[in-house]
C-alpha positions as CSV (number, residue, x, y, z in Angstrom):
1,X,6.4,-7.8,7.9
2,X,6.3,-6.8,4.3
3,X,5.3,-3.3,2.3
4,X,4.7,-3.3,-1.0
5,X,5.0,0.2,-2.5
6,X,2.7,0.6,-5.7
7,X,3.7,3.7,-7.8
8,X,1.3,4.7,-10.7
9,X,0.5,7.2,-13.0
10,X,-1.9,9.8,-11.8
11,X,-0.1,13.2,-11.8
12,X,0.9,14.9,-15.3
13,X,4.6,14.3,-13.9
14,X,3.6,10.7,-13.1
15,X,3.6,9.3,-16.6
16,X,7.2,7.1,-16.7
17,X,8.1,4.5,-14.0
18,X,9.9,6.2,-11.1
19,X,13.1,7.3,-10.9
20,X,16.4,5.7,-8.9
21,X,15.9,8.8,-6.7
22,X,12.6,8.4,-6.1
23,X,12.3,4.7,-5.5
24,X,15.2,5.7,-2.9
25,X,12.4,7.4,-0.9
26,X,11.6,3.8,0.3
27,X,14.7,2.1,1.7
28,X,13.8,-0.7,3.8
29,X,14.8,-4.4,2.6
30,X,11.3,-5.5,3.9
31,X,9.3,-3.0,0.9
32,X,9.4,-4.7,-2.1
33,X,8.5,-1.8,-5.1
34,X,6.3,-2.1,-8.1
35,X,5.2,0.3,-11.2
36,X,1.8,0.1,-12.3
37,X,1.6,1.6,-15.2
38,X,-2.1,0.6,-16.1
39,X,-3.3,1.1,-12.4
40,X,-4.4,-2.2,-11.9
41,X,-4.1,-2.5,-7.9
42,X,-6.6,1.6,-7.9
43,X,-9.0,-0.2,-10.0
44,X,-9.1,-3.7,-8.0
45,X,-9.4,-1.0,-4.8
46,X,-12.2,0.8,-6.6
47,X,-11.6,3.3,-9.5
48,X,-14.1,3.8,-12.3
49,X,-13.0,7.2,-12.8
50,X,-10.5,10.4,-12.1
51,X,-11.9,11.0,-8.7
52,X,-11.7,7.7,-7.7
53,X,-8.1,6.8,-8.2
54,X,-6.3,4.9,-5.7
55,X,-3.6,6.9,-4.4
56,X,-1.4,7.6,-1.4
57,X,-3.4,5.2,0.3
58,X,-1.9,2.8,2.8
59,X,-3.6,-0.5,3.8
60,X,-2.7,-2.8,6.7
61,X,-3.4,-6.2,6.5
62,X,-3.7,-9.1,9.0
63,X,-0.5,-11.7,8.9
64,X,-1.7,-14.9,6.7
65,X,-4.1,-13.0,4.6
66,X,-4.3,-13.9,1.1
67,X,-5.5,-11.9,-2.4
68,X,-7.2,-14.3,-4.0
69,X,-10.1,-14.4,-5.8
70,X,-11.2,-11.0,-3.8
71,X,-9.1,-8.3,-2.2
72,X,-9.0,-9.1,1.8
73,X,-10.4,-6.3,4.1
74,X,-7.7,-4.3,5.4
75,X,-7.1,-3.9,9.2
76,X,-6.3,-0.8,8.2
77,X,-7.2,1.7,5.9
78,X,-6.2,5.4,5.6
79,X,-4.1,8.7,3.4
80,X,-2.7,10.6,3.2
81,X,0.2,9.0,3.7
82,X,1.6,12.0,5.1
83,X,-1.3,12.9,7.6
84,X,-2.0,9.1,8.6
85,X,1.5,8.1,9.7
86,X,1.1,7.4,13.9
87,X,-2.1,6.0,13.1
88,X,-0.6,3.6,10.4
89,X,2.1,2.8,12.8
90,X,-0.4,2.0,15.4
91,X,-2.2,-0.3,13.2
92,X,1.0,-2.4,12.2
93,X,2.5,-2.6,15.7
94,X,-1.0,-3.6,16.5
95,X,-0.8,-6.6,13.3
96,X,2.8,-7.3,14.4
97,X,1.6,-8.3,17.9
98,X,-1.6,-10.2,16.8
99,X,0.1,-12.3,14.3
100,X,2.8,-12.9,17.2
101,X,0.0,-14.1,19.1
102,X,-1.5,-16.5,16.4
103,X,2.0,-18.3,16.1
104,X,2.5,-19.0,19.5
């Protein structure tokens, strides 16, 4: 398994790349951490204005999927972060045990 964290500007406070301290939020060696300053990833997910930033979203995605020339359709989909944590939980145990299936 793999997480890719994706911070970007969207709050007044947002406007610099994060902090030591707040990249220390996410600690785990698998979470790889990015800054996207011109919100790149919110507009391939679907911004084309204010209210349609991508933010504290997560996405779960099957083992073996590939971006390419499209984004993939998430297993998963959900945010708050906060609010949607069993549920994201749920839906990676549930990858973790399918892709364990689709190597055997």
């Amino acid at each position: 398994m793999r997480a890719f964290v994706v911070w970007e500007p969207v709050l007044f406070t947002d406007w610099f790349s994060p902090s030591t301290m707040t990249l220390g939020r996410v600690s785990d060696s698998r979470a790889a951490q990015f800054w996207d300053r011109s919100r790149l990833i919110s507009h391939s997910l679907g911004e084309n204005d204010r209210k349609s930033i991508a933010w504290d979203y997560i996405a779960v995605y099957a083992p073996g999927l590939l971006w390419d020339s499209y984004l993939p359709q998430p297993s998963y989909r959900g945010g708050p972060v906060i609010k949607v944590t069993d549920e994201a939980r749920a839906a990676i145990a549930s990858a973790l045990t399918t892709g364990q299936q689709i190597l055997r």
